[in-house]
C-alpha positions, -999 to 999 in steps of 0.1 A, spaced: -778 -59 113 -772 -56 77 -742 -29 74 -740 -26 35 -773 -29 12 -775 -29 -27 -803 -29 -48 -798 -30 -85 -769 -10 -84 -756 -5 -119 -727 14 -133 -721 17 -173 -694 32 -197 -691 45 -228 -657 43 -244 -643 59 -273 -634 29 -300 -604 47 -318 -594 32 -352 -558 31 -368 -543 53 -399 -543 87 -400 -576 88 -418 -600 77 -396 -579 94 -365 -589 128 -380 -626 118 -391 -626 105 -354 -622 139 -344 -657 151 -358 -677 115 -356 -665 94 -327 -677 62 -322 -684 50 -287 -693 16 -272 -710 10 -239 -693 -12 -213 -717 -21 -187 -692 -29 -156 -718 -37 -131 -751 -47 -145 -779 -45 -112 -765 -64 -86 -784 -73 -50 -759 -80 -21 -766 -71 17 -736 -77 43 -744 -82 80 -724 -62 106 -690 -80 113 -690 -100 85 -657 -105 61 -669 -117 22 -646 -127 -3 -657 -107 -36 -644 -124 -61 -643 -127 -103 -618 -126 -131 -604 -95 -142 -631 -72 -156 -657 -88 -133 -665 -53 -119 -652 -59 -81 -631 -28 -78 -656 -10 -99 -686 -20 -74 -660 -11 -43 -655 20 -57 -694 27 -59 -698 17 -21 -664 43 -11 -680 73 -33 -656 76 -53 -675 69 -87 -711 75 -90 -737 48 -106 -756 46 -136 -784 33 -120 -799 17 -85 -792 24 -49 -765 17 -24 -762 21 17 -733 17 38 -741 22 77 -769 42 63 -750 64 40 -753 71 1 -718 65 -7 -719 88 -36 -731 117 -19 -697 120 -3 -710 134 33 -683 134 58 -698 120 83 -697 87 58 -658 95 51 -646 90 87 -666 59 86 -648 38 60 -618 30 43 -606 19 10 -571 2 2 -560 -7 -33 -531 -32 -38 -521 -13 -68 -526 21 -58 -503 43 -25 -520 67 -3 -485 77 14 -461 102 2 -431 81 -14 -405 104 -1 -412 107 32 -410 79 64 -448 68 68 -453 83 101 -454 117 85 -486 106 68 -500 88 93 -497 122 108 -514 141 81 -539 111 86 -545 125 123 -552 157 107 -576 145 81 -594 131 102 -592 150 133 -582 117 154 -573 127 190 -536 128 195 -537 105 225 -557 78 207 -537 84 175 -513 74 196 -525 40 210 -541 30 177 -509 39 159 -486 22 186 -513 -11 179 -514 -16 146 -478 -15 141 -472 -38 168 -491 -58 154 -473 -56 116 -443 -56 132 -433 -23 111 -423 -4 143 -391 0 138 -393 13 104 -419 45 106 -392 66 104 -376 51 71 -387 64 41 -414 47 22 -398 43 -10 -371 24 6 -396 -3 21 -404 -35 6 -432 -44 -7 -442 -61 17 -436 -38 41 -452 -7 24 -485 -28 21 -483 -31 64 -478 7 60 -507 14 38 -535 -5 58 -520 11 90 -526 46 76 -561 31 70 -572 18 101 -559 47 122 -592 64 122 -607 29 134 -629 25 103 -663 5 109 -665 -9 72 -632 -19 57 -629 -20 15 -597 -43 6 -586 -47 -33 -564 -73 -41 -543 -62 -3 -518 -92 -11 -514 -85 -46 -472 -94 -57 -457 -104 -20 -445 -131 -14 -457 -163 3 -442 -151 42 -459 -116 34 -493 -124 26 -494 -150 56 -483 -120 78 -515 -103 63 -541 -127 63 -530 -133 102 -533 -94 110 -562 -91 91 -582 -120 110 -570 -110 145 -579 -71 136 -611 -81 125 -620 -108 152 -610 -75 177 -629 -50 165 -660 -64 148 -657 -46 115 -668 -57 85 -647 -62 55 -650 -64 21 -621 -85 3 -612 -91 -33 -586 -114 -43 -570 -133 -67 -552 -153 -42 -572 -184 -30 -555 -189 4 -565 -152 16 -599 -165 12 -596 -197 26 -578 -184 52 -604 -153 59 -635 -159 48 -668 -177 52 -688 -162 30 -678 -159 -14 -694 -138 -33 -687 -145 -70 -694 -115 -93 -691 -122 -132 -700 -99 -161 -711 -75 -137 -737 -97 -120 -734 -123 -89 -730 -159 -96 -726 -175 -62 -737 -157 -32 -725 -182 -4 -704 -203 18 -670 -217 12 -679 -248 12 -711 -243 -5 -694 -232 -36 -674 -268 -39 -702 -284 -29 -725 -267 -62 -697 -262 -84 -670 -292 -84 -687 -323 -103 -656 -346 -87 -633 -354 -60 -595 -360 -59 -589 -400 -42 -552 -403 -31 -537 -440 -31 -508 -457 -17 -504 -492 -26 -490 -520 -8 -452 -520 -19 -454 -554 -41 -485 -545 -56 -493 -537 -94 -516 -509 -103 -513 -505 -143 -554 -506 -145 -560 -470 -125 -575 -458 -161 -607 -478 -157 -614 -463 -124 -611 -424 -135 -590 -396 -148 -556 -403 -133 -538 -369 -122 -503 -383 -106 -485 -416 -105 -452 -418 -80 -454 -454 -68 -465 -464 -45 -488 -438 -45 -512 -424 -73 -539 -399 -75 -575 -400 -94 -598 -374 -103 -638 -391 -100 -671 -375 -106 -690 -369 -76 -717 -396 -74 -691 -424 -83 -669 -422 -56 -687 -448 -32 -685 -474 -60 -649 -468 -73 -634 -464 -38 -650 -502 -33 -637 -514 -65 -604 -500 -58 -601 -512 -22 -615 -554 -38 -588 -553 -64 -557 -543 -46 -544 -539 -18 -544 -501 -1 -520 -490 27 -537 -456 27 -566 -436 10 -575 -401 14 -608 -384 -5 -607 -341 -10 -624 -321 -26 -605 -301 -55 -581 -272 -52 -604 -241 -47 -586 -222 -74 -601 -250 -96 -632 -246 -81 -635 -211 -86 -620 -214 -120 -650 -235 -135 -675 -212 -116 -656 -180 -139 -658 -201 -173 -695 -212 -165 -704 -175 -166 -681 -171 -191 -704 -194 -214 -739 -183 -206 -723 -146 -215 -716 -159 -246 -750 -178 -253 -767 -148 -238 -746 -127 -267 -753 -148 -298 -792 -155 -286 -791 -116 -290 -772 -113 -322 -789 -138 -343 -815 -135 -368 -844 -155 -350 -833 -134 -315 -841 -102 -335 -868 -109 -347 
């Protein structure tokens, strides 16, 4: 059952351009000059019940933008949007208790006080039960392992820690649709891992569907199934994992370990060659020539071991942002030359 829907959905701004000198700060105060930024240009995505998508583009893309459409807290330019049958815009609060939104860059609890004082004026926001307060609260921090330290103020948590705080103050009202922006943004290696575990086991216990953006490849690979890529404001890929390697990456990575005696100064001929530490090297080939390189290779020397993987998904995902990157700008000077305007 399709849980979030979008049809054209389309949010635009206008933003003052503001010149230098003194001059044209005061003529700027009867004559402004605007530009229109068009954040999300008319995007289609549906989401199934239970699902968690990796949203992904560079910075600018218009991920938070469009997450911020489906929580209500901006409104669109143009097009429609449900989540569990509600216009997110309209702000009903039915649709509030419903949801919930956290930002890697932005706090929802008081800095001064220990976090189980908001998750307290949570209960009350919400009007969550005080026995199930309870045994959600008790849950989910068992489950962070943060315990211990609800009664320590939050400014003296790491970071680590404060982001096990902030998505227990959101799941306390057992949301059915979870927004996530960049959750593992600045921790370190042990922290995200502690995240992208709760996150799956949460999510693989209750059924709700989640909405992920991230810059970090291994919350994706470690979370998701299905990517959406959004670029420019409009949706590249709309996918699997695997899919998106499979349409995107033109090559494959062979690793090699040679006998001990043997020579390999020749690896050139065969491909791109990423990493020599003898006895064992590294080649980057295209695709459709690894069947006839591999047998090469393996008739003119003599292999201990050989491994064939697809590229590093950051790679991946990389030449999928600079392909939309390219028909943007083809798209731009189609539009701004003579012939195009005429």
């Amino acid at each position: 059952m399709a849980i979030i829907e979008i049809e054209q959905l389309a949010k635009s701004y206008r933003v003052y351009q503001k010149k230098e000198g003194l001059r044209a700060a005061l003529t700027g105060l009867f004559h402004r000059e605007y530009r229109e930024v068009k954040a999300v240009r008319g995007i289609d995505l549906t989401v199934n019940e239970g699902e968690f998508v990796a949203f992904l583009g560079p910075n600018g893309a218009g991920k938070t933008t469009t997450l911020k459409l489906l929580s209500g807290v901006i409104n669109p330019s143009s097009g429609t949007a449900r989540v569990m049958g509600h216009v997110p815009w309209r702000r009903e609060n039915a649709y509030r208790r419903r949801f919930a939104l956290v930002m890697g860059q932005k706090n929802q609890l008081w800095w001064d006080l220990p976090a189980l004082e908001s998750f307290r004026l949570h209960q009350q926001i919400y009007r969550i039960a005080p026995d199930q307060f309870e045994q959600t609260k008790n849950e989910l921090t068992d489950l962070l392992q943060v315990s211990d330290l609800l009664k320590q103020p939050v400014r003296e948590l790491s970071l680590g820690e404060r982001m096990k705080m902030e998505l227990t103050a959101a799941l306390l009202h057992s949301p059915e649709v979870l927004f996530l922006d960049e959750p593992t943004i600045g921790l370190d290696v042990i922290a995200q891992h502690n995240i992208q575990q709760f996150l799956k086991k949460y999510q693989e216990k209750r059924n709700v569907t989640i909405l992920l953006t991230s810059h970090y490849m291994k919350d994706v690979a470690a979370l998701c199934k299905r990517v959406v890529v959004i670029n420019h404001g409009q949706i590249q890929y709309d996918g699997s994992l695997a899919g998106i390697v499979d349409q995107f990456s033109g090559f494959k990575i062979i690793s090699l370990q040679f006998a001990e005696s043997e020579s390999f100064d020749d690896l050139e001929r065969y491909g791109q060659v990423l990493e020599v530490q003898p006895p064992k090297a590294r080649l980057r080939i295209a695709r459709a020539e690894v069947p006839s390189v591999l047998a090469a290779i393996l008739d003119g020397h003599s292999i201990v071991d050989v491994a064939v993987e697809d590229p590093p998904l950051e790679e991946v995902i990389a030449d999928v942002f600079s392909q939309g990157d390219d028909k943007e700008k083809d798209k731009t000077t189609r539009q701004e030359s003579p012939v195009a305007k005429r």
